[in-house]
N, C-alpha and C positions, 0 to 999 in steps of 0.2 A: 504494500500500500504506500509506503513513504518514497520508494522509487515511482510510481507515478503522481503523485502530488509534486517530486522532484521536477519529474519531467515537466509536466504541465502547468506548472507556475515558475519555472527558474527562466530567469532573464536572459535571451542565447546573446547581449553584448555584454554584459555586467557581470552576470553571475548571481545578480542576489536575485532574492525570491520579491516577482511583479505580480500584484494580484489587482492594483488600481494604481492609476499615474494621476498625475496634474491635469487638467482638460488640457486642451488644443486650442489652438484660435476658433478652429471650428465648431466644437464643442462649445467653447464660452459664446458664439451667434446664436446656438439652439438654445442654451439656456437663457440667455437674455430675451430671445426671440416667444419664448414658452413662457416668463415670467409675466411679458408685458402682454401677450394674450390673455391669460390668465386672471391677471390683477387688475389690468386697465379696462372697463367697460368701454369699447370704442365703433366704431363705425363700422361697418362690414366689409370694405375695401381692408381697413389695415386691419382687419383678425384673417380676413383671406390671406394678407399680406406674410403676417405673421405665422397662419399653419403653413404656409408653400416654404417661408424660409425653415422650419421646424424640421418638415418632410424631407425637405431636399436638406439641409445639412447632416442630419440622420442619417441618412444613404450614403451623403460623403463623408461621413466621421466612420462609419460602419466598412466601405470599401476599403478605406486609408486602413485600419485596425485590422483586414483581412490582407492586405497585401505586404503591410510593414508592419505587424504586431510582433512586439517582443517575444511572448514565449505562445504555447498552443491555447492559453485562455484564453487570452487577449483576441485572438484568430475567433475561436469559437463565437466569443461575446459580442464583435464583429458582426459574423454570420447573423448570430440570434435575434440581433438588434434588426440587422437589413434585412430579414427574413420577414419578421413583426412590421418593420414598417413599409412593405412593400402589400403581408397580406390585410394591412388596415387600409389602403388606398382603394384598394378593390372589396 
């Protein structure tokens, strides 16, 4: 068991154990982009505005994490995420 927790969270540039990082630039647009939907009562242009930016950074935060994730989690959670927010579109 400790050899795949190894595997699956050890960092393949570092070494240490990555199980969550800092957001990304990306990452900090969809959060800011999901807060002000959220808390600000606004017009329907900018809550459109602000789900398409949500959606679409979510897919781009999710491919980046599949393609240059640190160890196999990071990949997975990637996937899980672009998965979710691709079958919430549809």
């Amino acid at each position: 068991m400790r050899r795949i927790l190894q595997w699956l969270f050890r960092n393949r540039r570092t070494g240490a154990m990555t199980i969550a990082q800092m957001p990304n630039f990306v990452l900090w647009v969809v959060i800011i982009a999901s807060i002000t939907r959220w808390t600000w009562p606004s017009p329907r242009n900018l809550s459109l505005a602000c789900t398409v930016v949500v959606t679409g950074g979510l897919i781009v935060w999710a491919m980046d994490e599949i393609v240059r994730g640190v160890n196999p989690w990071r990949r997975f959670l990637g996937a899980a995420v672009a998965t979710y927010t691709v079958a919430t579109i549809f």
